[in-house]
Backbone bond lengths (Angstrom), bond angles and torsions (degrees), N, CA, C in turn:
res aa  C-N    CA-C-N  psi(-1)  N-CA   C-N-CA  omega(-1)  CA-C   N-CA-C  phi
1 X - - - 1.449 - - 1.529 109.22 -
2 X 1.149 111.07 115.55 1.360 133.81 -179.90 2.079 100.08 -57.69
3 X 1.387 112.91 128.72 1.446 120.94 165.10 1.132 111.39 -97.48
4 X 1.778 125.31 125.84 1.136 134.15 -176.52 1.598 112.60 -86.41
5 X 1.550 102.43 80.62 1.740 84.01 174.43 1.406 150.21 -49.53
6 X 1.239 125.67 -22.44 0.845 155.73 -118.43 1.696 70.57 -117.75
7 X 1.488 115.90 -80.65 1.726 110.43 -175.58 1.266 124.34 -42.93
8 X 1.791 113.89 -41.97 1.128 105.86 165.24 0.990 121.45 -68.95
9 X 0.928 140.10 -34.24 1.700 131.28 169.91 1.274 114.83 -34.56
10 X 1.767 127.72 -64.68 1.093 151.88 -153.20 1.944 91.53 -77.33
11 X 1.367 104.10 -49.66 1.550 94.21 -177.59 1.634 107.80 -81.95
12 X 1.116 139.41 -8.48 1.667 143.86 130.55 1.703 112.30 -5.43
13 X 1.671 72.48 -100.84 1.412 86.46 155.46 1.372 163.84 -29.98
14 X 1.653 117.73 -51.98 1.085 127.85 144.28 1.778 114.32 -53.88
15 X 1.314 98.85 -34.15 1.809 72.73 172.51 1.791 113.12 -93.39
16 X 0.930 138.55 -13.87 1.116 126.23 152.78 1.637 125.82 -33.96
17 X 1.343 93.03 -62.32 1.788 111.21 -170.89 1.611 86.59 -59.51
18 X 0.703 120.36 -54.04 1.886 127.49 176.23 1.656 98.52 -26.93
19 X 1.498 86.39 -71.41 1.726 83.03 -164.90 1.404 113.12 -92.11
20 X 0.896 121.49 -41.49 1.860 110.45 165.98 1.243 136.34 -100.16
21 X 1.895 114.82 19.73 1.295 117.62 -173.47 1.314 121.20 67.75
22 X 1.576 123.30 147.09 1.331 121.18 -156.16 2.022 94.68 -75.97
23 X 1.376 114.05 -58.08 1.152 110.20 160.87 1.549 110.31 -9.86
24 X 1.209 126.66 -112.52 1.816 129.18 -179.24 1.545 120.83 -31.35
25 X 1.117 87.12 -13.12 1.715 83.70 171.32 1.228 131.04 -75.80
26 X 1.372 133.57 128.79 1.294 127.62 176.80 1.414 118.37 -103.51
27 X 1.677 136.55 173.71 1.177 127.07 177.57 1.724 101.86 -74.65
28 X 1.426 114.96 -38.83 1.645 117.93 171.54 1.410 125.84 -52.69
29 X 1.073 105.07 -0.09 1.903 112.52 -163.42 1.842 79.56 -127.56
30 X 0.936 128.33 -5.03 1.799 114.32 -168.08 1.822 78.50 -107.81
31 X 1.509 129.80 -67.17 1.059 136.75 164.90 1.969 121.14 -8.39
32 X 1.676 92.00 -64.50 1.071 89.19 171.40 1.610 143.04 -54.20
33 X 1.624 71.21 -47.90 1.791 87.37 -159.42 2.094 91.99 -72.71
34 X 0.947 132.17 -13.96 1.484 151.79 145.64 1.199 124.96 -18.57
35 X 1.294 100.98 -56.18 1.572 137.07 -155.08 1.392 118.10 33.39
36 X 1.682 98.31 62.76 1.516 109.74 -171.58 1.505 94.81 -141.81
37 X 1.657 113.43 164.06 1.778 114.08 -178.70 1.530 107.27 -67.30
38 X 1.553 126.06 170.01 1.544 126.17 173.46 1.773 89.29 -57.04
39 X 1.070 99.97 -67.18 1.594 109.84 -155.82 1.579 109.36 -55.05
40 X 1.478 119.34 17.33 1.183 114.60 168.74 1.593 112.39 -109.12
41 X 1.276 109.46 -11.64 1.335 127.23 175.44 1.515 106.60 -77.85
42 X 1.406 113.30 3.40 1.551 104.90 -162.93 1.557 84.49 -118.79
43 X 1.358 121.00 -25.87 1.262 99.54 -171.09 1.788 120.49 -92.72
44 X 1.457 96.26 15.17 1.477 109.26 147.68 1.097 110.91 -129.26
45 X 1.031 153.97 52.77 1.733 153.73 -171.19 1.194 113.57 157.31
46 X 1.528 111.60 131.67 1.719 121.16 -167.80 1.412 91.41 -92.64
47 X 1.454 118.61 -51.73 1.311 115.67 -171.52 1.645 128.12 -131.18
48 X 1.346 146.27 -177.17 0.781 134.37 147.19 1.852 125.21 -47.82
49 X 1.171 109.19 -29.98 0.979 107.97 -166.74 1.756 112.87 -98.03
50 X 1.524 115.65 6.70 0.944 109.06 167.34 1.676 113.99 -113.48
51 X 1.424 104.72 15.50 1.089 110.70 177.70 1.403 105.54 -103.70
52 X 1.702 128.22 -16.13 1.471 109.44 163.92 1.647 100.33 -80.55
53 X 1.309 131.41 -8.70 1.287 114.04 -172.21 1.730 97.59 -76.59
54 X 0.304 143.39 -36.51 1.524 146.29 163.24 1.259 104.29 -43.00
55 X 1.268 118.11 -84.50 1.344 110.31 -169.30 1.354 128.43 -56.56
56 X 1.413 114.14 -30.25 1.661 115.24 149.07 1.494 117.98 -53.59
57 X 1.485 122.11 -44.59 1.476 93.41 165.02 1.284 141.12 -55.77
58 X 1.022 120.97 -31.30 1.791 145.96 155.27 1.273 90.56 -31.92
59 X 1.339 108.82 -68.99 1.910 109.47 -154.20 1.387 107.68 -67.42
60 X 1.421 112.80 -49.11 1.634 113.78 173.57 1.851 105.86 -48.17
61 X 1.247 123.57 -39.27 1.478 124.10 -171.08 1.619 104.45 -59.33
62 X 1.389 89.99 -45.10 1.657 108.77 -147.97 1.985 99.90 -71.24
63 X 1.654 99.11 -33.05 1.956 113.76 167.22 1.173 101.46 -67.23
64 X 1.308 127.52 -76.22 1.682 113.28 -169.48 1.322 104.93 -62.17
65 X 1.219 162.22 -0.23 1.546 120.52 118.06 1.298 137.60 -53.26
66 X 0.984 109.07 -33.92 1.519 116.47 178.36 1.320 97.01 -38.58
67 X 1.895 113.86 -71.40 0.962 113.50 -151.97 1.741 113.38 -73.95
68 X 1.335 136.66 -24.50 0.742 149.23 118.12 1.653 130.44 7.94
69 X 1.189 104.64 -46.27 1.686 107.28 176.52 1.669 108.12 -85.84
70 X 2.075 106.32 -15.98 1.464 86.68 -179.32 1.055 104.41 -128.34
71 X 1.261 118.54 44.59 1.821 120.06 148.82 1.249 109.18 -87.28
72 X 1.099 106.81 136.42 1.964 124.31 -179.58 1.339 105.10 -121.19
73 X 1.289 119.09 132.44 1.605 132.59 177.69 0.940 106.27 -66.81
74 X 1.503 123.88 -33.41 1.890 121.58 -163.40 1.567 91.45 -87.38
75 X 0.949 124.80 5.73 1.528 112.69 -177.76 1.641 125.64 -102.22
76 X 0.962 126.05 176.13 1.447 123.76 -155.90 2.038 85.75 -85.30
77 X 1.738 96.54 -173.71 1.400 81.56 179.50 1.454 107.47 -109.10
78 X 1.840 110.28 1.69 1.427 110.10 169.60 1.410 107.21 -87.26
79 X 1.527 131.88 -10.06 1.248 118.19 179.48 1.639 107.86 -74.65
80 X 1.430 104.54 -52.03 1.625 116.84 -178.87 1.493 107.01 -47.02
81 X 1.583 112.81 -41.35 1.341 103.54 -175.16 2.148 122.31 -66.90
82 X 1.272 103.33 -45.69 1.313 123.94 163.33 1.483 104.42 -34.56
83 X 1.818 102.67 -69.60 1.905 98.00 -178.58 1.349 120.36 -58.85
84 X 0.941 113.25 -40.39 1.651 116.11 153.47 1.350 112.87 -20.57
85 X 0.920 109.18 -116.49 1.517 122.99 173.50 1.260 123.47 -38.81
86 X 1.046 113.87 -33.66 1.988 101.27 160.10 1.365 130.06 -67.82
87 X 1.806 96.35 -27.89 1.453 103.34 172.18 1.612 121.40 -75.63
88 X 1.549 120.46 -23.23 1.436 136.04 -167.76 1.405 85.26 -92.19
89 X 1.325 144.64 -28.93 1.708 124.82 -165.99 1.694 88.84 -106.48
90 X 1.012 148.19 -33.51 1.583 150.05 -167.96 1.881 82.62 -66.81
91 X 2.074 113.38 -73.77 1.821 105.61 175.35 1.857 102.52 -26.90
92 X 1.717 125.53 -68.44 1.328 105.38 -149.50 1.646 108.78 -75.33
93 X 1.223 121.32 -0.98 1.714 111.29 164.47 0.864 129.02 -84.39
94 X 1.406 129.38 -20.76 1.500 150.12 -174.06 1.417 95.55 -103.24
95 X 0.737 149.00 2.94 1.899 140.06 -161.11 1.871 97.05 -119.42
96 X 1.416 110.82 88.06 1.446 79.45 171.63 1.581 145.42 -82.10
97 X 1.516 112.71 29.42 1.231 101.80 167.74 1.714 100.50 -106.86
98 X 1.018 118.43 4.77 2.015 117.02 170.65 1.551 98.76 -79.56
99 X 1.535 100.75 -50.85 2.067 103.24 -174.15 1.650 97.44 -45.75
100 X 1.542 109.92 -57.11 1.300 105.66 -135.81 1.945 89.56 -84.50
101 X 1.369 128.31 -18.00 1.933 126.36 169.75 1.473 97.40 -72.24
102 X 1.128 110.95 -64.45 2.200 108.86 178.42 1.519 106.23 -32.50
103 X 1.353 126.23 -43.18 1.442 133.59 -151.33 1.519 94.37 -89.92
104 X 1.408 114.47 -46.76 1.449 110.61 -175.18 1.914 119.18 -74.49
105 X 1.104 95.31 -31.81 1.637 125.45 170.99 1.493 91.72 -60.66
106 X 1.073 145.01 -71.26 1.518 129.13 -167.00 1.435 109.32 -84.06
107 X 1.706 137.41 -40.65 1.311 118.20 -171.56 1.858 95.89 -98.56
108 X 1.039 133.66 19.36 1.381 119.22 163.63 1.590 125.57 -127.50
109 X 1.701 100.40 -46.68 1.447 119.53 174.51 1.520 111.17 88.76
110 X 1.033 106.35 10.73 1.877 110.99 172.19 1.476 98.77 -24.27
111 X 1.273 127.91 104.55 1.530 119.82 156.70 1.211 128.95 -23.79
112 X 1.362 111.12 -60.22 1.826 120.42 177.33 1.370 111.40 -44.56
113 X 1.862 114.16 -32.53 1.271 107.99 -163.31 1.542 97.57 -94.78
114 X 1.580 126.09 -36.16 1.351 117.04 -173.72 1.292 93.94 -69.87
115 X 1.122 143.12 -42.81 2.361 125.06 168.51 1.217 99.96 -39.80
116 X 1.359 141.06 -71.89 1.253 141.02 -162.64 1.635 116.91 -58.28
117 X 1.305 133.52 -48.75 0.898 133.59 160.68 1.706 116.41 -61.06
118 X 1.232 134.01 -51.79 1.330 112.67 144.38 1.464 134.67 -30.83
119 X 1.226 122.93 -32.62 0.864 125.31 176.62 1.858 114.49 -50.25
120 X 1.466 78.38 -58.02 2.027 102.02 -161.88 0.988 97.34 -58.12
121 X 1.509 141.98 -47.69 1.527 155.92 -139.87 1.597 77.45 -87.97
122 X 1.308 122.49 -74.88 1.501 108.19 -171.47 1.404 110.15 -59.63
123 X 0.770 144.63 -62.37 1.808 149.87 175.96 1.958 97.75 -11.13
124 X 1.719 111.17 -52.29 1.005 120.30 -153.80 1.782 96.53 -96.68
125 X 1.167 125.32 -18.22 1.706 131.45 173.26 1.869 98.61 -63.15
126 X 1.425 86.53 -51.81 1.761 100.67 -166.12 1.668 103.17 -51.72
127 X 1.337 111.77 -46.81 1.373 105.98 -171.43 1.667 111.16 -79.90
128 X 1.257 116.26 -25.69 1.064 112.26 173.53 1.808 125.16 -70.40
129 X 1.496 90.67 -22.89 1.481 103.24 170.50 1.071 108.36 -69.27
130 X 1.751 146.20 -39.51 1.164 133.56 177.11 1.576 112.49 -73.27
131 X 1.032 135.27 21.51 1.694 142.65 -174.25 1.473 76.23 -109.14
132 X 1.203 88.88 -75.92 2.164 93.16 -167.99 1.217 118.87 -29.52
133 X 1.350 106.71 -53.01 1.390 98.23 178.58 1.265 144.05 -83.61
134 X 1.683 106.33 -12.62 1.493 118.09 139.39 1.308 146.93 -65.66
135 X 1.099 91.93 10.93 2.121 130.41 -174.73 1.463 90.02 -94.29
136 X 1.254 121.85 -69.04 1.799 136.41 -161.26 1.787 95.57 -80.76
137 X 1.185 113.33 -22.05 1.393 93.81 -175.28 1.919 99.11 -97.29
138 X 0.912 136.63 -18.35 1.485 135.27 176.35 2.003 95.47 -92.74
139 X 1.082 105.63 12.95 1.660 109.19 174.69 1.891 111.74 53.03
140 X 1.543 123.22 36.90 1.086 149.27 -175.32 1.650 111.35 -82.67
141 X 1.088 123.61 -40.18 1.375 146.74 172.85 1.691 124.24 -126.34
142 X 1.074 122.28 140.36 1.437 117.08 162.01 1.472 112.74 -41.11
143 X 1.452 101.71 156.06 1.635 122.42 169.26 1.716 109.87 -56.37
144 X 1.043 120.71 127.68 1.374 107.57 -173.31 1.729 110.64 -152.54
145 X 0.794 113.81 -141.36 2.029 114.81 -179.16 1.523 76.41 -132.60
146 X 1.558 125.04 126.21 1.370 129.47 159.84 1.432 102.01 -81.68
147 X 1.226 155.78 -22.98 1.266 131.67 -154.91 2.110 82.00 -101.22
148 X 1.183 110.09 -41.87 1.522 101.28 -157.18 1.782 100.15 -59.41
149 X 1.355 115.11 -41.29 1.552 144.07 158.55 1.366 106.82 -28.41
150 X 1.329 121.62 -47.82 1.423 136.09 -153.02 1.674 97.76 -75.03
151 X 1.764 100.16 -50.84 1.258 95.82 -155.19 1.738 113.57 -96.59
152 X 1.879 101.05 -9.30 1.761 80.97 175.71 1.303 99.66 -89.69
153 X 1.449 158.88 22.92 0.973 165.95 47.67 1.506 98.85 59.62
154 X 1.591 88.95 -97.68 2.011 92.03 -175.12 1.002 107.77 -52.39
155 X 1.745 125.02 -54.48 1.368 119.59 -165.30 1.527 108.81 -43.83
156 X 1.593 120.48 -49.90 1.732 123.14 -167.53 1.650 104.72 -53.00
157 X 1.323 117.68 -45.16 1.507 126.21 167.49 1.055 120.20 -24.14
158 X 1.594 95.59 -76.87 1.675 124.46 -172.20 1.696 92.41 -47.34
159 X 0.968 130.16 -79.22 1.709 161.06 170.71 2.003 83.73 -16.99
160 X 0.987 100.66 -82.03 1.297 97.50 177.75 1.630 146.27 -42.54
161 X 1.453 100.56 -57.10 1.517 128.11 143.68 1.288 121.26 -42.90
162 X 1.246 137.78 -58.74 1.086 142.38 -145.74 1.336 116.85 -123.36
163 X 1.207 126.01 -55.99 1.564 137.91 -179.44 1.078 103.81 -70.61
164 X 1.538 128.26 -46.29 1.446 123.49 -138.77 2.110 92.07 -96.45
165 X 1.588 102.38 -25.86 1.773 88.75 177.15 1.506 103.15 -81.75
166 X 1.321 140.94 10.68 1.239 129.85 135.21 1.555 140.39 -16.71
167 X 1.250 103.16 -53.60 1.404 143.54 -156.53 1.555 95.38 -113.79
168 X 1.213 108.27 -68.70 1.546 117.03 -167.81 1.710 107.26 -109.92
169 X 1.671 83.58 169.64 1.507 102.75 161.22 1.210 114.28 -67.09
170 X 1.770 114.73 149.86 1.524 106.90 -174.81 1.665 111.66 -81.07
171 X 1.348 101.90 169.38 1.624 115.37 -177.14 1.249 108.27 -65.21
172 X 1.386 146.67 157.49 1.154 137.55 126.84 1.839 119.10 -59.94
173 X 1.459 97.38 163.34 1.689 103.35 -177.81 1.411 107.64 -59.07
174 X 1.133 119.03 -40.35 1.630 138.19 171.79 1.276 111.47 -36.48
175 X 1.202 110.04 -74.06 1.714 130.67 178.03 1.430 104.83 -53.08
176 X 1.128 140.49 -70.87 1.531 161.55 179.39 2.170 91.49 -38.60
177 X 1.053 89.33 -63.41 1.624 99.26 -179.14 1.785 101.31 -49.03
178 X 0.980 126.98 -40.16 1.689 141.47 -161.38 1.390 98.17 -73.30
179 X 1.202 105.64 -67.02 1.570 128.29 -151.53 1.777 94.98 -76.83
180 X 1.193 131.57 -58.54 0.913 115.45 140.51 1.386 144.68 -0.10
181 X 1.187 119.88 -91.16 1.603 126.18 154.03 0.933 121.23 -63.70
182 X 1.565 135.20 13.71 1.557 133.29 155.87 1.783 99.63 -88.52
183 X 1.418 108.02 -52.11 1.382 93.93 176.24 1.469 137.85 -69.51
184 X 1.592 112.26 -28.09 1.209 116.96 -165.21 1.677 118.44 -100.22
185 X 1.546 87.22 -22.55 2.167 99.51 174.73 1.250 116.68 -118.99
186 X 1.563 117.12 -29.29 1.552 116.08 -177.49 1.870 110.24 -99.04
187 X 1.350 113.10 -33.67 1.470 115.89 -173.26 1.288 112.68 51.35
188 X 1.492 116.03 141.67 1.218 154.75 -178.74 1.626 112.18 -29.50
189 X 1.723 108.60 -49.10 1.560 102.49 172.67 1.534 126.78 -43.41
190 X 1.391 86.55 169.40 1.601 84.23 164.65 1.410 99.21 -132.36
């Protein structure tokens, strides 16, 4: 049975960045944990940094299924949208190589990692933009900009999810589901 270096490498790696952030990572510590030479890491990979691009593609693949398994046709297009996005931010808390790039991305700013995390955030606007716009084209929602739509969307999530249990106790799915569709379909008037 043939050993695929190349995976182990990449799954090396991904657990490194896991546990010590892409920052602390070295090609000798990806090597190791491998159990392959540096110079074999080179003959699939120029750099460290094109070896998380890889593995972020994986992860972006591996989210749009996620989200993917819980869109339902019989469902409204604010419900689908909600499962969406609860399911893509529930993947980045539970996932520890998203905890541990998010974590390094805000208390360090590794460039490589703020591209990469840009990346995902758009990866995940984009798909949400194609919901949107199958919302406006079955006449489900107003005419609108799906990508601009897309993203204060996540951002309110993120904002919600993330920032706001800072401060507070977290939401339930319930609540999150509410608040949600108070802001984005019902609005504040009365």
């Amino acid at each position: 049975m043939a050993v695929d270096r190349k995976q182990l490498i990449l799954e090396a790696a991904q657990k490194s960045f896991s546990l010590f952030g892409y920052k602390a990572t070295t090609m000798d510590q990806i090597a190791k944990l491998a159990n392959v030479g540096k110079g074999t890491i080179y003959t699939f990979f120029n750099s460290k940094e094109e070896i998380l691009d890889e593995i972020v593609s994986s992860l972006i693949r591996h989210m749009k299924d996620e989200a993917e398994r819980v869109v339902d046709p019989t469902k409204r297009f604010d419900e689908n949208i909600h499962r969406v996005l609860l399911r893509l931010l529930e993947f980045r808390k539970s996932h520890q190589l998203t905890i541990k790039l998010f974590q390094e991305e805000k208390e360090i700013g590794t460039k490589a990692v703020v591209d990469v995390i840009q990346r995902v955030e758009q990866a995940i606007v984009d798909y949400m933009k194609g919901i949107i716009q199958e919302a406006i084209d079955r006449g489900e929602i107003k005419e609108c900009n799906p990508e601009i739509t897309a993203f204060i969307m996540l951002k309110t999530y993120v904002a919600l999810i993330f920032d706001w249990e800072q401060q507070h106790p977290p939401l339930g799915k319930e609540e999150l589901s509410n608040l949600f569709r108070l802001y984005f379909f019902e609005g504040l008037s009365t």
